[in-house]
Chimera marker file (.cmm) of the C-alpha trace (Angstrom):
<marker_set name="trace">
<marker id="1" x="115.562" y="-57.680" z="177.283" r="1" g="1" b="0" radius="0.5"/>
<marker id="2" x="111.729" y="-57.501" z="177.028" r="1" g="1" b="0" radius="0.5"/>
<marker id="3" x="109.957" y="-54.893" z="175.499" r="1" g="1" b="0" radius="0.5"/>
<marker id="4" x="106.120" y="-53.814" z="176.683" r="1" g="1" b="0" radius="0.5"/>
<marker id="5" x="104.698" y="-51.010" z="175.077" r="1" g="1" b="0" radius="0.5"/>
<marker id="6" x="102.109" y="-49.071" z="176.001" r="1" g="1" b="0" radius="0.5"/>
<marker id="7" x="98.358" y="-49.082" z="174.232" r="1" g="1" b="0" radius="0.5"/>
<marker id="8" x="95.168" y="-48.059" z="174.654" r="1" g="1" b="0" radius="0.5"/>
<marker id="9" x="92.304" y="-50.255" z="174.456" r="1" g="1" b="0" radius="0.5"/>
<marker id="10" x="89.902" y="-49.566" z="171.921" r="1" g="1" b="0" radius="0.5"/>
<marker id="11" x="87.639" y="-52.444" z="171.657" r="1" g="1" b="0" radius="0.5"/>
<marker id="12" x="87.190" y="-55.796" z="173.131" r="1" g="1" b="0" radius="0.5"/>
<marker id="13" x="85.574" y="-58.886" z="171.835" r="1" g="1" b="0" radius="0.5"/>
<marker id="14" x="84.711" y="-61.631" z="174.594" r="1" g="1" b="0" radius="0.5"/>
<marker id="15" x="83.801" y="-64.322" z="172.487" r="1" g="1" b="0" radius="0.5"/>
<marker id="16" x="87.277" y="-64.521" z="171.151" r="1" g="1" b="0" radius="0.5"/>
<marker id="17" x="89.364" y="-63.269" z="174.357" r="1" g="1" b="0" radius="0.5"/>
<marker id="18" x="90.848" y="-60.371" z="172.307" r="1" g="1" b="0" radius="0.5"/>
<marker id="19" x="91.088" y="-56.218" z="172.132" r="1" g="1" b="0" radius="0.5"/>
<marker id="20" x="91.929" y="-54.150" z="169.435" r="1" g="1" b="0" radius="0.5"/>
<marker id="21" x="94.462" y="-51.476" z="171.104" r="1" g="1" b="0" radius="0.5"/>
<marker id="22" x="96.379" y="-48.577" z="169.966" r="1" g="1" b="0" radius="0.5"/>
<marker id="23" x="99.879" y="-48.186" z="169.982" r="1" g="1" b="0" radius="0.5"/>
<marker id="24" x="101.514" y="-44.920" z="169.101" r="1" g="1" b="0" radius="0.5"/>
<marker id="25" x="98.728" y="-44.287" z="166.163" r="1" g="1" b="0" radius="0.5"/>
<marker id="26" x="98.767" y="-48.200" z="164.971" r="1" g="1" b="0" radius="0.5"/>
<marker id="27" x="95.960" y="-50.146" z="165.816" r="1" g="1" b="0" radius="0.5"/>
<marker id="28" x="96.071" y="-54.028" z="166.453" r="1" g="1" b="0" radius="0.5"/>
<marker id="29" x="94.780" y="-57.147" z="167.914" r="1" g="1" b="0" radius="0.5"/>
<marker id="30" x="96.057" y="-58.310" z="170.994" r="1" g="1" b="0" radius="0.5"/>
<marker id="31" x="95.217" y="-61.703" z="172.982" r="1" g="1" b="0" radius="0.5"/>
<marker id="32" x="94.222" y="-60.931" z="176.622" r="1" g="1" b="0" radius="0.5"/>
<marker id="33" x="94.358" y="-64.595" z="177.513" r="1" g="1" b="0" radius="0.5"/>
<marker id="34" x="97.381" y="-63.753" z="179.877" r="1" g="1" b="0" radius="0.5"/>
<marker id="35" x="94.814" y="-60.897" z="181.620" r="1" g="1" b="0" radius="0.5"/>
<marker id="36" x="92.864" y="-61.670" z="184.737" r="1" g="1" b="0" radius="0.5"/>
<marker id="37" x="91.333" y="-58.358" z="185.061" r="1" g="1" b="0" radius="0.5"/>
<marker id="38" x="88.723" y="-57.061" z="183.790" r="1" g="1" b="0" radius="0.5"/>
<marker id="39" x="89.501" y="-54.532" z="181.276" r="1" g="1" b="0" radius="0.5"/>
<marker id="40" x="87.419" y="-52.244" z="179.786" r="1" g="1" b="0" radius="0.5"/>
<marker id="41" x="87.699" y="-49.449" z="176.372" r="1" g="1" b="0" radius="0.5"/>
<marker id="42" x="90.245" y="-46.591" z="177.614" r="1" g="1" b="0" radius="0.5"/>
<marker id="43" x="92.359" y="-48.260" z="179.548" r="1" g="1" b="0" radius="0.5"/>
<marker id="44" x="96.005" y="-48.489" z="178.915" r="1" g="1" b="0" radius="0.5"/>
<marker id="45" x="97.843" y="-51.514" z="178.941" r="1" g="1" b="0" radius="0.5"/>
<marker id="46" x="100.939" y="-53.009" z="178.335" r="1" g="1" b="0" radius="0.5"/>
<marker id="47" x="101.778" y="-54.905" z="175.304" r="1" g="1" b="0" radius="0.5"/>
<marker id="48" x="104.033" y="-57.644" z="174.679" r="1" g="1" b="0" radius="0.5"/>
<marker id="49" x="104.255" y="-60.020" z="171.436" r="1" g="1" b="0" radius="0.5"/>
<marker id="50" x="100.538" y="-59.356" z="170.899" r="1" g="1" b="0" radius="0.5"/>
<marker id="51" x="99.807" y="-59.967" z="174.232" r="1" g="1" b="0" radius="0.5"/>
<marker id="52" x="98.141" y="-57.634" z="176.745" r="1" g="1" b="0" radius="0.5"/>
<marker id="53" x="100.038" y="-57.927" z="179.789" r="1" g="1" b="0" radius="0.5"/>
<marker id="54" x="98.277" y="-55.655" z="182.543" r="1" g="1" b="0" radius="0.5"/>
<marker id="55" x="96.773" y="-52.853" z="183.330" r="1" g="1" b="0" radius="0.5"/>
<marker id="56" x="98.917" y="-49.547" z="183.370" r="1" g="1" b="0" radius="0.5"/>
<marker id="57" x="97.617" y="-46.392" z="184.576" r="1" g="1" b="0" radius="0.5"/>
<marker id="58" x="97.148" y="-43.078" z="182.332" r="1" g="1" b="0" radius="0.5"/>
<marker id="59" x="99.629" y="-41.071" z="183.462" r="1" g="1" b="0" radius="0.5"/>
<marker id="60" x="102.274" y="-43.462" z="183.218" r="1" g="1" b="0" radius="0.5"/>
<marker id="61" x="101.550" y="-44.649" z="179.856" r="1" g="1" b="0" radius="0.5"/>
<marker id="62" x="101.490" y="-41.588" z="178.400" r="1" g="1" b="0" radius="0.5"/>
<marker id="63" x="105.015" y="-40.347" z="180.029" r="1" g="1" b="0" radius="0.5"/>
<marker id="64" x="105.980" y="-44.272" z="178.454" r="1" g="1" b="0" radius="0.5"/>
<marker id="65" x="104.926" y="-42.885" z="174.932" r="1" g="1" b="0" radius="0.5"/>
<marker id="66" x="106.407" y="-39.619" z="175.215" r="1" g="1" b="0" radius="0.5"/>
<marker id="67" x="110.133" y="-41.340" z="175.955" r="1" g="1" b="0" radius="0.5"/>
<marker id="68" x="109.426" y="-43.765" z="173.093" r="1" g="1" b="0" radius="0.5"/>
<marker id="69" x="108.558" y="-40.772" z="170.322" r="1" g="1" b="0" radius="0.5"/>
<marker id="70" x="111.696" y="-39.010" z="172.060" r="1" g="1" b="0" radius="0.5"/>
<marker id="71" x="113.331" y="-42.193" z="171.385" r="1" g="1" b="0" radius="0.5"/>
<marker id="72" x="112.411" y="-42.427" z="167.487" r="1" g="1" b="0" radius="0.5"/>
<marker id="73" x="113.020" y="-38.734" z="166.664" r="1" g="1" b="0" radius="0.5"/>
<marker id="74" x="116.475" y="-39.283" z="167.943" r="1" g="1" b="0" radius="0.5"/>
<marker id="75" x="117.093" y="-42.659" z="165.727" r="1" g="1" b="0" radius="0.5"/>
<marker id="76" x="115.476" y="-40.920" z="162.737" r="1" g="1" b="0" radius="0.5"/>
<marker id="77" x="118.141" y="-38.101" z="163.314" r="1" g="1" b="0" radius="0.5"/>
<marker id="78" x="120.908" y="-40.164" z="163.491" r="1" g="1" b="0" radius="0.5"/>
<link id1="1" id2="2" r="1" g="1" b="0" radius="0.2"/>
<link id1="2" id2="3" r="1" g="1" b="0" radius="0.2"/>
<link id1="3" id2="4" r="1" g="1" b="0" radius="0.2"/>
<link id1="4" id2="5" r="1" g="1" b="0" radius="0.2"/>
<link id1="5" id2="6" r="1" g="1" b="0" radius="0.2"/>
<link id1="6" id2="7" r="1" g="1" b="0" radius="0.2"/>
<link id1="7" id2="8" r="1" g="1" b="0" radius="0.2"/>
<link id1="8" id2="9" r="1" g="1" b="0" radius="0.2"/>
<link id1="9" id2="10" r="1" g="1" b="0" radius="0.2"/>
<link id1="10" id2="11" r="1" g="1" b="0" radius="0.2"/>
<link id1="11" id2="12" r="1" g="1" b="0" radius="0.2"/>
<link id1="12" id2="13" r="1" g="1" b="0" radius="0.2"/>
<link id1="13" id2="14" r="1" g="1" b="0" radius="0.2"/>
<link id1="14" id2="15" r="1" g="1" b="0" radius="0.2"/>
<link id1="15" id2="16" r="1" g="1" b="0" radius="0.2"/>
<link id1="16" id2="17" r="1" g="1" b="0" radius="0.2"/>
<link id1="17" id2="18" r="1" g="1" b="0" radius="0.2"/>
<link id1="18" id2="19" r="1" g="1" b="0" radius="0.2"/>
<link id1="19" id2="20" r="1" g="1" b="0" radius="0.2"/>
<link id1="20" id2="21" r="1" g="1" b="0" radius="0.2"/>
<link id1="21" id2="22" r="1" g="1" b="0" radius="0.2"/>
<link id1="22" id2="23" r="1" g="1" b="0" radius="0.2"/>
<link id1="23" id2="24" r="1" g="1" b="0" radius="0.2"/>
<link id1="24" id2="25" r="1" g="1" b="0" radius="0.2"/>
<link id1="25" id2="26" r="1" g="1" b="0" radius="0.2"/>
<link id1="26" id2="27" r="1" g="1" b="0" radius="0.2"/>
<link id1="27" id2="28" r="1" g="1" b="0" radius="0.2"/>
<link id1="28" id2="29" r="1" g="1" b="0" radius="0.2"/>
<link id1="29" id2="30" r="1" g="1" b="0" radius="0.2"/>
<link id1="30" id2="31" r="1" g="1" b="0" radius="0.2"/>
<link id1="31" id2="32" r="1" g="1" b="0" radius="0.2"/>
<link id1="32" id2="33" r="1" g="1" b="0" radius="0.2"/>
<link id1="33" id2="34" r="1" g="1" b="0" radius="0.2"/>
<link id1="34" id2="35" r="1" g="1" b="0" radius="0.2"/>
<link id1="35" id2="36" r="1" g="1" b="0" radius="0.2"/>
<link id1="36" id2="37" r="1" g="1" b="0" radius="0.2"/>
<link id1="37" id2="38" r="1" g="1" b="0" radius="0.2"/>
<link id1="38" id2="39" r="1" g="1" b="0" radius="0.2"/>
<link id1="39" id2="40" r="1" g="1" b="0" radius="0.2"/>
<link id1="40" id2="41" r="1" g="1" b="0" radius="0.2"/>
<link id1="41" id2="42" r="1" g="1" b="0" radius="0.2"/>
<link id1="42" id2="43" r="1" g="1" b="0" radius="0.2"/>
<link id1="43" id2="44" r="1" g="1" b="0" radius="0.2"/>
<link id1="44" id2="45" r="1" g="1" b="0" radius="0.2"/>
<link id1="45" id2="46" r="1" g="1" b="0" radius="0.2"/>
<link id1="46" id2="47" r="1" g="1" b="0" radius="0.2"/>
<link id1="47" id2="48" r="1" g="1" b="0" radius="0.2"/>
<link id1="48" id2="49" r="1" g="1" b="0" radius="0.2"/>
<link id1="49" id2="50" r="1" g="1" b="0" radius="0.2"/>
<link id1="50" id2="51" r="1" g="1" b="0" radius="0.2"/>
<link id1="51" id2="52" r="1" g="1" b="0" radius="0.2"/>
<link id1="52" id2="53" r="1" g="1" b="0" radius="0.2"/>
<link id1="53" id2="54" r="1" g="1" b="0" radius="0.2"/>
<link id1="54" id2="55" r="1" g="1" b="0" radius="0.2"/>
<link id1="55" id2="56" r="1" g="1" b="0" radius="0.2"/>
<link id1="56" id2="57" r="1" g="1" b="0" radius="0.2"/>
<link id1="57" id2="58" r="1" g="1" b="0" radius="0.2"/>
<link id1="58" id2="59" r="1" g="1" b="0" radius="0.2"/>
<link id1="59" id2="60" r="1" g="1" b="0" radius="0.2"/>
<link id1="60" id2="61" r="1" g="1" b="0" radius="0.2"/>
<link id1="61" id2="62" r="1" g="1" b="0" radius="0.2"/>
<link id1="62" id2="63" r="1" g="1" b="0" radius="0.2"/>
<link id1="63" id2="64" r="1" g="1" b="0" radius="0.2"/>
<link id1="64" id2="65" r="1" g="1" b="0" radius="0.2"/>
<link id1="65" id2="66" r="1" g="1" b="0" radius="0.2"/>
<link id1="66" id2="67" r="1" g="1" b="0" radius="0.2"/>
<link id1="67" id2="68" r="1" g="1" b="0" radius="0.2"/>
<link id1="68" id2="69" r="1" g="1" b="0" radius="0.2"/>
<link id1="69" id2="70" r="1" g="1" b="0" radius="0.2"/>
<link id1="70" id2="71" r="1" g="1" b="0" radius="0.2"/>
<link id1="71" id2="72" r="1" g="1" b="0" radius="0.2"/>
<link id1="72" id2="73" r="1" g="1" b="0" radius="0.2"/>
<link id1="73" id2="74" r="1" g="1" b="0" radius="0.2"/>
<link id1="74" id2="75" r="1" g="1" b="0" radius="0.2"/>
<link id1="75" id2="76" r="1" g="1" b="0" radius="0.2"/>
<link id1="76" id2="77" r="1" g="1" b="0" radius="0.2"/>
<link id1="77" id2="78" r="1" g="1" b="0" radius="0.2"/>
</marker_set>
């Protein structure tokens, strides 16, 4: 099973084909080399092995996030 999390794109640097995103308060770099649109700072995206994936609209990303926090309180619980 694959997981693709949600981020937000916070910066993007062309020369080297990468963003910095945020996911769930932790920021990283992610290659967009699999991307062939044209992304731009705000939008969400989905996340794979440090790979952007595509293009995911607001709403849904942030219902994705919500699950996922739901998620981790519930493990932290346990």
């Amino acid at each position: 099973m694959c997981l693709a999390i949600p981020s937000k794109v916070i910066d993007i640097n062309k020369d080297t084909n990468m963003a910095l995103v945020d996911t769930m308060g932790v920021r990283r770099e992610a290659s967009l080399d699999l991307m062939r649109d044209d992304l731009q700072i705000g939008d969400f995206v989905l996340l794979h092995i440090g790979y952007v994936m595509s293009r995911i609209d607001e709403e849904s990303a942030k219902e994705s996030l919500k699950i996922y926090d739901e998620i981790i309180k519930d493990m932290e619980d346990e």
